[in-house]
LUMBA-17068 format. One record per residue (C-alpha): x, y, z; residue number from 0. Coordinates in steps of 0.1 Angstrom, whole numbers. Last residue first. Example, Ala and Ser with C-alpha at 12.3 -4.5 7.8 and 13.67 -1.06 7.14 Angstrom:
2
+-------+-------+-------+-----+
|     X |     Y |     Z | num |
+-------+-------+-------+-----+
|   137 |   -11 |    71 |   1 |
|   123 |   -45 |    78 |   0 |
+-------+-------+-------+-----+
***
This chain:
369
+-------+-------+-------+-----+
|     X |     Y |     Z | num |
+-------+-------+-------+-----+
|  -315 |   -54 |  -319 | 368 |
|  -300 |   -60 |  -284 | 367 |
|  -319 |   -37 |  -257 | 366 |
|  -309 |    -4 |  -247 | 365 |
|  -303 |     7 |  -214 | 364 |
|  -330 |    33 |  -204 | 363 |
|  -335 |    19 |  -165 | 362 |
|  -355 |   -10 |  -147 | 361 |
|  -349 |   -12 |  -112 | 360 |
|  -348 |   -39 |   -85 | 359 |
|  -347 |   -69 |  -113 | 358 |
|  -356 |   -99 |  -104 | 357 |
|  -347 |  -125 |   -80 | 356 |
|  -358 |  -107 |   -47 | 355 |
|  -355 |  -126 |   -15 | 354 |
|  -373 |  -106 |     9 | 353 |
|  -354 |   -92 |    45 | 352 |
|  -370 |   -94 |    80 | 351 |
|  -343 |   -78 |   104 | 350 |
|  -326 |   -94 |   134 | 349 |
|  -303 |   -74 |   153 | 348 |
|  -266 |   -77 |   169 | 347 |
|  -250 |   -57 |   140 | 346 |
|  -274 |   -60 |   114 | 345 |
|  -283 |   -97 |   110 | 344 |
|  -303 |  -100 |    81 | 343 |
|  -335 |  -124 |    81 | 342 |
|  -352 |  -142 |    52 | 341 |
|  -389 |  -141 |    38 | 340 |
|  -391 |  -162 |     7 | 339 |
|  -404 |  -139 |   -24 | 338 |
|  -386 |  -153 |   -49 | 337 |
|  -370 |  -190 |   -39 | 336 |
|  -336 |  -188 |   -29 | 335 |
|  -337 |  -210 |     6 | 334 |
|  -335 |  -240 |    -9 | 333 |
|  -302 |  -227 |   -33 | 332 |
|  -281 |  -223 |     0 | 331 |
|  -276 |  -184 |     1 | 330 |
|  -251 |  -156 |   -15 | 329 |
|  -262 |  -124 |   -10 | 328 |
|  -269 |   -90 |   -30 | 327 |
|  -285 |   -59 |   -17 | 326 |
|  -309 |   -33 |   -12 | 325 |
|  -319 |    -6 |    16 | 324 |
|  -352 |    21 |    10 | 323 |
|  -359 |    48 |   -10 | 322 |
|  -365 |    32 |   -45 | 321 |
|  -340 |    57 |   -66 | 320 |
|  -315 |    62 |   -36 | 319 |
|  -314 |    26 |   -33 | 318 |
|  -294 |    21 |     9 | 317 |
|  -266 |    -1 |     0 | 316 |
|  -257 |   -37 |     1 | 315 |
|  -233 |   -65 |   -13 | 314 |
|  -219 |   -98 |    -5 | 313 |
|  -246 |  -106 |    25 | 312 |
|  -240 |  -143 |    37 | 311 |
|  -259 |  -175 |    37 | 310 |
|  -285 |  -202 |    55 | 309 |
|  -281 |  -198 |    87 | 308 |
|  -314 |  -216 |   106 | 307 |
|  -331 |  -196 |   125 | 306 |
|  -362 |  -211 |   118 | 305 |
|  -371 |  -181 |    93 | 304 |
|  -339 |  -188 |    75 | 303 |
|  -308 |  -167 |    83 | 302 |
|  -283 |  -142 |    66 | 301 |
|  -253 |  -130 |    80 | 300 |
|  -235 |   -97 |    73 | 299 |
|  -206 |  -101 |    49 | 298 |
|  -219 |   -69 |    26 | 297 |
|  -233 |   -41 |    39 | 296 |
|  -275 |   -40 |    42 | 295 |
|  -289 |    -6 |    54 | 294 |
|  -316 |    -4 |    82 | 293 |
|  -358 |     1 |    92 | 292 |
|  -373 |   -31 |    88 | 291 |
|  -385 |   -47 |    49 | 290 |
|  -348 |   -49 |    35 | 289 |
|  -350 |   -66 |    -1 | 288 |
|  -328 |   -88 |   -13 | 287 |
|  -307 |   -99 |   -45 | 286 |
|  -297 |  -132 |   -51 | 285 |
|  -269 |  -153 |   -59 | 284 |
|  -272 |  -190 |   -55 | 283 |
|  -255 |  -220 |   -35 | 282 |
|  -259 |  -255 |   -39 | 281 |
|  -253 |  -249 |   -74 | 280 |
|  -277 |  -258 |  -102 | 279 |
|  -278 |  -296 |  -117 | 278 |
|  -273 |  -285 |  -150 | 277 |
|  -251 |  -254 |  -148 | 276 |
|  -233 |  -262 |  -114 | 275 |
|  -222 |  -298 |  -131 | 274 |
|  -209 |  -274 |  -168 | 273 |
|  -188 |  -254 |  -140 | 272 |
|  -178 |  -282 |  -119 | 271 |
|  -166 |  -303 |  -153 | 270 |
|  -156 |  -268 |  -171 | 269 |
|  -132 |  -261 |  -146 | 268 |
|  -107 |  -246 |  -176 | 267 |
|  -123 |  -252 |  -211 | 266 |
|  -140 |  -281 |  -225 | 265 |
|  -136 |  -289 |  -265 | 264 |
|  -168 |  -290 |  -278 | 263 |
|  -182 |  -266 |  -255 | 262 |
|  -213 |  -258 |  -229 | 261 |
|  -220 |  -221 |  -221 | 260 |
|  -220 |  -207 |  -192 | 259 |
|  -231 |  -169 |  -198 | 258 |
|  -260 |  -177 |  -186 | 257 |
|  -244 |  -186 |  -154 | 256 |
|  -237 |  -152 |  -140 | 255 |
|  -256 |  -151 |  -105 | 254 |
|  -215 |  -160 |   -90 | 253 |
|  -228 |  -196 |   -81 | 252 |
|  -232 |  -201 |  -118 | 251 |
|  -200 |  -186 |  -125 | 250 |
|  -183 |  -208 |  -100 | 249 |
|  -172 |  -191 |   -70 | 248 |
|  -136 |  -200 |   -54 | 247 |
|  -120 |  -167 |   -74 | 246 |
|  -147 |  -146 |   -65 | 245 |
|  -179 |  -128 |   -80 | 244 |
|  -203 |  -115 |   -57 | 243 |
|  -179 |   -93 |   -38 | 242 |
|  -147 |   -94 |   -50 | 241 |
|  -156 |   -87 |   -85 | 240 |
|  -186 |   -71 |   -85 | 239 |
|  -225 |   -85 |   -99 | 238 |
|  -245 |   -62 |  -117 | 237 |
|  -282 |   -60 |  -100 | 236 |
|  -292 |   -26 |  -117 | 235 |
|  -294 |    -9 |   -83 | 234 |
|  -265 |   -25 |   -72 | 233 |
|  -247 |   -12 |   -99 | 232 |
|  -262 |    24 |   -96 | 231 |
|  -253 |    23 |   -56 | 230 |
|  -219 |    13 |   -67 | 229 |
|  -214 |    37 |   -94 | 228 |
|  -226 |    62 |   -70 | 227 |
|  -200 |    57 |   -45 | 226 |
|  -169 |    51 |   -70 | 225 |
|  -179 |    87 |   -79 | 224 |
|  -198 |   106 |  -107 | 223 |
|  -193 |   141 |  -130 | 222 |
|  -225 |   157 |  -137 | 221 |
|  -246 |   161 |  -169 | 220 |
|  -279 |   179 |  -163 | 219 |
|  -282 |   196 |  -196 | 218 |
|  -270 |   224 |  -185 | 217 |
|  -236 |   210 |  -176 | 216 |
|  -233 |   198 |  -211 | 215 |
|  -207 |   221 |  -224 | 214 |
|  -182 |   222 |  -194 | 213 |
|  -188 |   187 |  -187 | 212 |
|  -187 |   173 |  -215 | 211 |
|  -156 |   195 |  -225 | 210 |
|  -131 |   183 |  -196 | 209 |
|  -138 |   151 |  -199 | 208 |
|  -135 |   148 |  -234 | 207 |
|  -105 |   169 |  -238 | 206 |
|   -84 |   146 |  -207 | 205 |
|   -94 |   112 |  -229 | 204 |
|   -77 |   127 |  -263 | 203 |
|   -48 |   135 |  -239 | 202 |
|   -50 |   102 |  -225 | 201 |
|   -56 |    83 |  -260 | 200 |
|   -90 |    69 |  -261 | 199 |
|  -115 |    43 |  -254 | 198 |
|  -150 |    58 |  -242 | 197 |
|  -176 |    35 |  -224 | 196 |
|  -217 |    49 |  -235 | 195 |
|  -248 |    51 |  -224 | 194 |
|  -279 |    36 |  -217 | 193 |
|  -288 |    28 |  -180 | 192 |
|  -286 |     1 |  -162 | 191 |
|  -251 |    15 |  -144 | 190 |
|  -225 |    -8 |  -155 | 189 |
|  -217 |     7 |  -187 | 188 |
|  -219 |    -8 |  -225 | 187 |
|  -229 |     8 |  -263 | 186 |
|  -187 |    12 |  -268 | 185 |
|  -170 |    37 |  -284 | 184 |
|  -134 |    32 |  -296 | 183 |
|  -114 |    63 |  -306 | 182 |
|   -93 |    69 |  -339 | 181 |
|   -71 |    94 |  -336 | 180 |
|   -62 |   130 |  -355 | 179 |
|   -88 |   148 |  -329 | 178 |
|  -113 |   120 |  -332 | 177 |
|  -122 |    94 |  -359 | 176 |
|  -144 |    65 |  -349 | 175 |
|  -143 |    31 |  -345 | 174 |
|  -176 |    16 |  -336 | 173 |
|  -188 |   -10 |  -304 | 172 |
|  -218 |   -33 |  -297 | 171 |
|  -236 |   -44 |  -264 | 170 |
|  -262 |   -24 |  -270 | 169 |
|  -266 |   -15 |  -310 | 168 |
|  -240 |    15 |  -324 | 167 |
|  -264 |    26 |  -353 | 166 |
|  -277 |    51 |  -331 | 165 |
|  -246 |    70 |  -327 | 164 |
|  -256 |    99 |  -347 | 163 |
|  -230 |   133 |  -359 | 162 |
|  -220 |   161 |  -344 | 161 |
|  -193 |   148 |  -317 | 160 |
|  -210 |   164 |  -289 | 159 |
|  -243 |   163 |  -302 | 158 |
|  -240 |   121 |  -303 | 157 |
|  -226 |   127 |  -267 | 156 |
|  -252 |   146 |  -252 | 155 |
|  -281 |   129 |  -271 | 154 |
|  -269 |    88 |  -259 | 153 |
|  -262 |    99 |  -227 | 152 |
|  -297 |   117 |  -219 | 151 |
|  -310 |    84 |  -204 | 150 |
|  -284 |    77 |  -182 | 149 |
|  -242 |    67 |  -185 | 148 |
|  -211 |    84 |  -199 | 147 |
|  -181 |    61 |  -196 | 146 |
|  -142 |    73 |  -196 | 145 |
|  -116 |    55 |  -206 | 144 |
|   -80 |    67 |  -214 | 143 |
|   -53 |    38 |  -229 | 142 |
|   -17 |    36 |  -224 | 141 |
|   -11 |    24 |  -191 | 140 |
|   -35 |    -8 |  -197 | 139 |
|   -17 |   -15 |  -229 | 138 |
|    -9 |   -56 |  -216 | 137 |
|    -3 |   -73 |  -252 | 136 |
|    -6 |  -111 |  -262 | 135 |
|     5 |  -119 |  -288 | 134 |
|    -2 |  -149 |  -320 | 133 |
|    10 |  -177 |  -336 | 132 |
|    37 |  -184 |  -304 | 131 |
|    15 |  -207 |  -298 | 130 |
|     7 |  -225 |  -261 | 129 |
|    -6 |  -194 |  -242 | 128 |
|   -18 |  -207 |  -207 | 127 |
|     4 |  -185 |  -186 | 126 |
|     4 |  -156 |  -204 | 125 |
|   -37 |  -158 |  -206 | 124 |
|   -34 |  -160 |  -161 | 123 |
|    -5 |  -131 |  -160 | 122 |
|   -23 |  -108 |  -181 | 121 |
|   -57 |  -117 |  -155 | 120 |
|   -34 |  -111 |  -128 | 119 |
|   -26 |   -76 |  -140 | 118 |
|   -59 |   -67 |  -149 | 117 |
|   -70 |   -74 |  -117 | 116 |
|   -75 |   -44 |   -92 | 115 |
|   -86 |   -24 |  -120 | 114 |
|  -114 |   -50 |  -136 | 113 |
|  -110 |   -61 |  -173 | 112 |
|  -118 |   -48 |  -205 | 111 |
|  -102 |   -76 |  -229 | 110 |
|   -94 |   -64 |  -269 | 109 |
|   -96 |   -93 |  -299 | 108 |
|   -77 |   -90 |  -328 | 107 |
|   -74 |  -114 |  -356 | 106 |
|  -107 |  -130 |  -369 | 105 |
|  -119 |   -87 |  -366 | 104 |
|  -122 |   -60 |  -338 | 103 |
|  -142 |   -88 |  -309 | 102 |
|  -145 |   -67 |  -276 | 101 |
|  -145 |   -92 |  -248 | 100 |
|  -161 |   -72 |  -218 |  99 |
|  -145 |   -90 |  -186 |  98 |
|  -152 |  -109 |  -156 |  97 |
|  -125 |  -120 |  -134 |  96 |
|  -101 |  -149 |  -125 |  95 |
|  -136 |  -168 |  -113 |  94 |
|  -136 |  -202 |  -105 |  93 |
|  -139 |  -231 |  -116 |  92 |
|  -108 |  -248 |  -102 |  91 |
|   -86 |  -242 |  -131 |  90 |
|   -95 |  -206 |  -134 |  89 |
|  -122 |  -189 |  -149 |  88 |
|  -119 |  -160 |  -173 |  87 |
|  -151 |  -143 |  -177 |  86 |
|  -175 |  -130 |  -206 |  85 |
|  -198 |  -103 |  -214 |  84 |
|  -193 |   -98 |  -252 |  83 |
|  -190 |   -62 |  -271 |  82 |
|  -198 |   -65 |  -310 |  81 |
|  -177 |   -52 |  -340 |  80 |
|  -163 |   -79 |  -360 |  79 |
|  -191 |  -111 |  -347 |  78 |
|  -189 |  -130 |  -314 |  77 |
|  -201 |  -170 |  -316 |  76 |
|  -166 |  -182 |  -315 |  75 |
|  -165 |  -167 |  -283 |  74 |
|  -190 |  -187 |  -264 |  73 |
|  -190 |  -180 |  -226 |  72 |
|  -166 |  -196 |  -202 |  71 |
|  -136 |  -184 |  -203 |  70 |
|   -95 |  -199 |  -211 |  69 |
|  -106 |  -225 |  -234 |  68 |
|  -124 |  -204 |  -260 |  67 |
|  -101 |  -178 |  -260 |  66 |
|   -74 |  -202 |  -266 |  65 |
|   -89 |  -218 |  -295 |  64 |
|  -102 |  -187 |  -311 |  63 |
|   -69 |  -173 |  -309 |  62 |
|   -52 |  -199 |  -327 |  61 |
|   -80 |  -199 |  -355 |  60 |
|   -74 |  -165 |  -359 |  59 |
|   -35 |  -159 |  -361 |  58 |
|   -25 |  -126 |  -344 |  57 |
|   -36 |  -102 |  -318 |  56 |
|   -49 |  -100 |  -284 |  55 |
|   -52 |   -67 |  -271 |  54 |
|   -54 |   -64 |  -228 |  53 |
|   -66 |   -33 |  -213 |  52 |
|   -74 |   -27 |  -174 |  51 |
|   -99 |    -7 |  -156 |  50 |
|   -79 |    29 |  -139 |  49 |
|   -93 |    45 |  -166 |  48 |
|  -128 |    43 |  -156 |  47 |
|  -132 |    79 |  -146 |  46 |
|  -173 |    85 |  -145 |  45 |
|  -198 |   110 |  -161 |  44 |
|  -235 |   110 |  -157 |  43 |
|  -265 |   116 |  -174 |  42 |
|  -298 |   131 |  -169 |  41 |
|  -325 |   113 |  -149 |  40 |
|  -308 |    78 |  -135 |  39 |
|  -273 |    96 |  -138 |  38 |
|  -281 |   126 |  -117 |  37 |
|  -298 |   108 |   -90 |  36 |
|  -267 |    88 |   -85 |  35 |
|  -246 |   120 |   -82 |  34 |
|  -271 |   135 |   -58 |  33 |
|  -272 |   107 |   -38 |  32 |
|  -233 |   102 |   -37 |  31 |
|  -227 |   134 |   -28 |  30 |
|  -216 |   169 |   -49 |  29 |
|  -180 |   150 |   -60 |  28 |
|  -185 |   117 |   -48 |  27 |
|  -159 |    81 |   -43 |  26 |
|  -129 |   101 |   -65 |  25 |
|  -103 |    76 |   -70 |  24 |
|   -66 |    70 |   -55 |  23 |
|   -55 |    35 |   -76 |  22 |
|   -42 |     4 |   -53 |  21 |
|   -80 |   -13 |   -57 |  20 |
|   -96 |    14 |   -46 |  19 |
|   -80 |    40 |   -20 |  18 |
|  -105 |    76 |   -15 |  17 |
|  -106 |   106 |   -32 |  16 |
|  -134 |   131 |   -16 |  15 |
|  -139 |   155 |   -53 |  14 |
|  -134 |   188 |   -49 |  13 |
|  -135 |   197 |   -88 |  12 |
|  -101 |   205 |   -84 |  11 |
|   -92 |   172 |   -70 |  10 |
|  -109 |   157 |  -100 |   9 |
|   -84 |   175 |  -122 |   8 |
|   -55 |   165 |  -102 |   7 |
|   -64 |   130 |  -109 |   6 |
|   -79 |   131 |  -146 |   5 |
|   -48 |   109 |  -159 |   4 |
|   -55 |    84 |  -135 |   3 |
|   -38 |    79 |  -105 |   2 |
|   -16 |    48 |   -87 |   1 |
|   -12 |    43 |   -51 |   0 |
+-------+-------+-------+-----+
***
């Protein structure tokens, strides 16, 4: 398995490491609960540099073009400094992954993509670059990132480097100088709260871990695992690759079609993709809420109040902020409707479940301004 830079240092702070996606990651330090807890309250910090890294950089108009044709969302419509939620499809419609496009200047673009598919995604641009006008470079092993995330983020880490970040907007990125580098941070996460994702050099990346937590320890910062992240993204309603987001899922069935945007010149799958977008898949993502006594997993089977089946679990966890078990599932669109009773089959059992389209929890992260 491949390790992070921060590997032996999260063994010393006896974190459980676990397999994910070929890298050996923490999944809780103190306990997932705790950890979770932590981040919707105080702040929390997680590893992320096992997520992949992909510049793109040359001649503007050529990149533009392929951007545009190889995701969904609107690139040209990305200005120098802002972050865009985005996602490569694939000739069929589906999903290669979703990614933070990060927009630098007319001439260099940076992809954050997924751990366990950064490589394909390199693999999926290589394969449909036509110019040699501009490059296409894999630095996943060279770059650190770490994210700090909850409502006391934005104070720790602005004191921590002695100076305010409240010009950085949500979903918008700065350049900054740090020991002799200069250090991308990113107004983004994938918790729901506000907070920050942290581009660096390893050793740059090893000092900030290792000082946040040793200086801001008081202030309720705690270092997070794969466990909590996942209870915090459910939480928030953020769709995973692998679970809700696959490579035979539109974007649309996926719960992200508003980044679907239609374009003059039609990108890969763009005739299912733009079809899902006006006429609505036959299948949707939603989230759900448990009413009986249990905890959703994903791939458990969903069914009508007839009896009917009518979809499958792809996500699920027990919300230790609301106290009671949450999830995601894919279900045929007539059954989707807020508020429309379902039932869960938890091994061998019936449960009454609510279909719940909006958000589960509302936390600090920012809005755009």
């Amino acid at each position: 398995m491949k390790k992070t830079p921060l590997n032996q240092i999260h063994r010393e702070l006896g974190a459980k490491m676990v397999p994910f996606g070929g890298w050996d990651m923490p999944v809780q330090y103190k306990g997932i609960i705790a950890e979770h807890l932590s981040t919707r309250n105080d702040a929390g910090l997680f590893d992320v540099s096992h997520m992949g890294e992909i510049i793109i950089e040359g001649d503007p108009l050529e990149i533009l073009k392929f951007l545009e044709f190889v995701t969904c969302n609107s690139v040209e419509l990305l200005k120098d400094g802002q972050v865009q939620y985005n996602a490569i499809v694939n000739e069929q419609g589906g999903l290669v992954d979703d990614i933070t496009l990060y927009k630098f200047s007319n001439s260099k673009y940076f992809i954050c993509s997924n751990a366990s598919n950064y490589e394909t995604v390199y693999t999926h641009l290589l394969k449909y670059k036509t110019s040699n006008s501009f490059e296409i470079r894999n630095e996943s092993d060279s770059w650190h990132q770490i994210a700090i995330q909850g409502p006391k983020a934005n104070d720790i880490f602005a004191n921590y480097l002695g100076h305010s970040l409240d010009s950085i907007a949500y979903y918008n990125f700065a350049l900054m100088p740090f020991d002799n580098e200069e250090i991308i941070v990113s107004r983004t996460g994938y918790t729901g709260e506000d907070g920050f994702e942290i581009y660096t050099s390893i050793p740059s990346g090893i000092k900030l871990w290792n000082d946040l937590l040793s200086k801001y320890k008081d202030q309720g910062l705690v270092p997070v695992g794969l466990g909590a992240r996942d209870t915090l993204r459910i939480e928030a309603k953020y769709p995973l690759y692998g679970h809700e987001l696959t490579a035979d899922r539109s974007p649309v069935e996926s719960g992200i079609g508003w980044i679907v945007k239609e374009k003059s010149n039609p990108y890969l799958g763009y005739d299912r993709i733009i079809k899902d977008k006006k006429n609505g898949a036959s299948k949707k993502t939603v989230g759900i809420t448990l009413s009986e006594p249990g905890v959703l997993r994903e791939e458990y089977p969903i069914y009508s109040m007839d009896g009917s089946e009518i979809g499958v679990t792809t996500s699920g966890t027990h919300s230790p902020s609301l106290k009671k078990s949450i999830g995601m599932a894919l279900i045929n669109k007539d059954h989707s409707a807020d508020g429309k009773e379902i039932y869960v089959e938890i091994r061998g059992q019936r449960k009454k479940a609510i279909i719940t389209t909006g958000k589960f929890i509302e936390g600090s992260v920012r809005k755009n301004k």
